[in-house]
N, C-alpha and C positions, 0 to 999 in steps of 0.2 A: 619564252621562245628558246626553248633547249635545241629544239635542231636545227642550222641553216643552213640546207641542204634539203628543203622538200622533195618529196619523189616526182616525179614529173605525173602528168595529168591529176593535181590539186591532192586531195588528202585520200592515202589508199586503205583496203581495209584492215581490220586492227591484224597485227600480228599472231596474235592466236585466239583461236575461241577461248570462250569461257569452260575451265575445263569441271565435268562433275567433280563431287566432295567423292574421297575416296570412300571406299564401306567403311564401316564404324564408326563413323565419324557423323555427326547430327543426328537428324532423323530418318527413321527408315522410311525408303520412297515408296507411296502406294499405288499400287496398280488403278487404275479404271474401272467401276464397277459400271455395267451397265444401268438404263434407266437415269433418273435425274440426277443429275452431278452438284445439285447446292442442298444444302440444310442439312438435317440430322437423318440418319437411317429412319426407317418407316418399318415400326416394329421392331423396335431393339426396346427390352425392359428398360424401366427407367425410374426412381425412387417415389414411394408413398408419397403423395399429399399427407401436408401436418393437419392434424385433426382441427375445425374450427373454435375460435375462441372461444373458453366456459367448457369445453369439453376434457375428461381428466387426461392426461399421460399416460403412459401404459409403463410401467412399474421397469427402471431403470436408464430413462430420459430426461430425469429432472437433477440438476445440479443439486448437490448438498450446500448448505451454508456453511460458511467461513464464521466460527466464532469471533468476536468481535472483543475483544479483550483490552480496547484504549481507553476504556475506563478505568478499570482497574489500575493499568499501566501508567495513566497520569497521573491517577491520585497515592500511586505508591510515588515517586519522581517528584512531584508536590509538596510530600511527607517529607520525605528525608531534606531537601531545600529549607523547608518549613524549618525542621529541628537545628539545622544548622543556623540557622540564621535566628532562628531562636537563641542559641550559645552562645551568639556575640550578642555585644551588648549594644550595638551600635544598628544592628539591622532586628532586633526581634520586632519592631512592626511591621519589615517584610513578613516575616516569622509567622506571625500571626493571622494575617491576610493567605498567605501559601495555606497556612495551616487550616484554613478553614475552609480555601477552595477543595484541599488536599481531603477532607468529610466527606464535602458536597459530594467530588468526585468517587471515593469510595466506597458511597454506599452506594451510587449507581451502578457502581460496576461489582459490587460483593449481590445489590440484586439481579443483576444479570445472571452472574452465576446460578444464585439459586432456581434460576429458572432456566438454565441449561441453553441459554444463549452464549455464555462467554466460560472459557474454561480456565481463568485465572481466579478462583475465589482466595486464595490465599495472600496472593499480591495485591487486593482489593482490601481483604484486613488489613492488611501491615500498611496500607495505604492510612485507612483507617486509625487505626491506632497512633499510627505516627505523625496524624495530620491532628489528634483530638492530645498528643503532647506537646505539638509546637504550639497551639492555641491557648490551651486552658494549663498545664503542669509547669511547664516550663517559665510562661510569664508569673504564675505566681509566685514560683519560685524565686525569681527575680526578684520579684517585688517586695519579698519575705526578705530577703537577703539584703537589700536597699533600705526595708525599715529597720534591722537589725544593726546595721549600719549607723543610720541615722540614731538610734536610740541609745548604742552606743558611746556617740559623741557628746549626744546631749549628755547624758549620766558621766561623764568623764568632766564635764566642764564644772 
């Protein structure tokens, strides 16, 4: 109750109308067109029906596909994980596991490529590559490097 002091005979009316929006401002007001005043105009153009299902598109309505390239892209990120973990000595059977999903992955995505689905075939190699040396070069190496080791000692004693 902000005011107390009502006007005399109860509540009078509001202080000023409600004043129109100035021009420019919202939407411009439309006049009355004769005839029905609800729904859509009656005869105004209005967009094609889409063709029904099984019938072709008419030649620049169809989205292009997006090459699909996360093949290749894992099995490169695979690879290198693989090789690293390959170096130590302590994680090459991660090494080796990476390295051999890092194949799987690579040839999927180096076949993609060749079939013009995915346009990394190069990062799908190197994928490859690098997923078939944390697996198979690197552990042998290892293992060379460990019996040479061991042979050493033995022959020393």
């Amino acid at each position: 109750m902000s005011n107390t002091n009502p006007p005399p005979g109860g509540f009078g009316p509001p202080a000023q109308p409600p004043q129109q929006p100035a021009p420019g401002y919202g939407y411009p007001q439309q006049q009355q067109q004769p005839g029905p005043g609800y729904g859509y105009p009656q005869g105004s153009p209005g967009y094609p029906a889409a063709p029904p299902v099984g019938y072709p598109q008419a030649p620049g309505y169809g989205m292009t596909a997006q090459p699909s390239n996360g093949m290749g892209t894992t099995g490169l990120v695979l690879g290198i994980i693989g090789v690293v973990c390959s170096l130590t000595f302590l994680l090459w059977f991660f090494g080796v596991i990476l390295g051999i999903l890092a194949i799987i992955f690579g040839a999927i995505g180096r076949g993609k490529a060749t079939r013009g689905e995915a346009t990394n075939k190069g990062a799908a190699t190197a994928g490859l590559v690098c997923g078939i040396i944390a697996t198979v070069i690197l552990p042998l190496l290892g293992f060379l490097l460990f019996a040479g080791i061991m042979g050493g000692l033995g022959a020393a004693a």
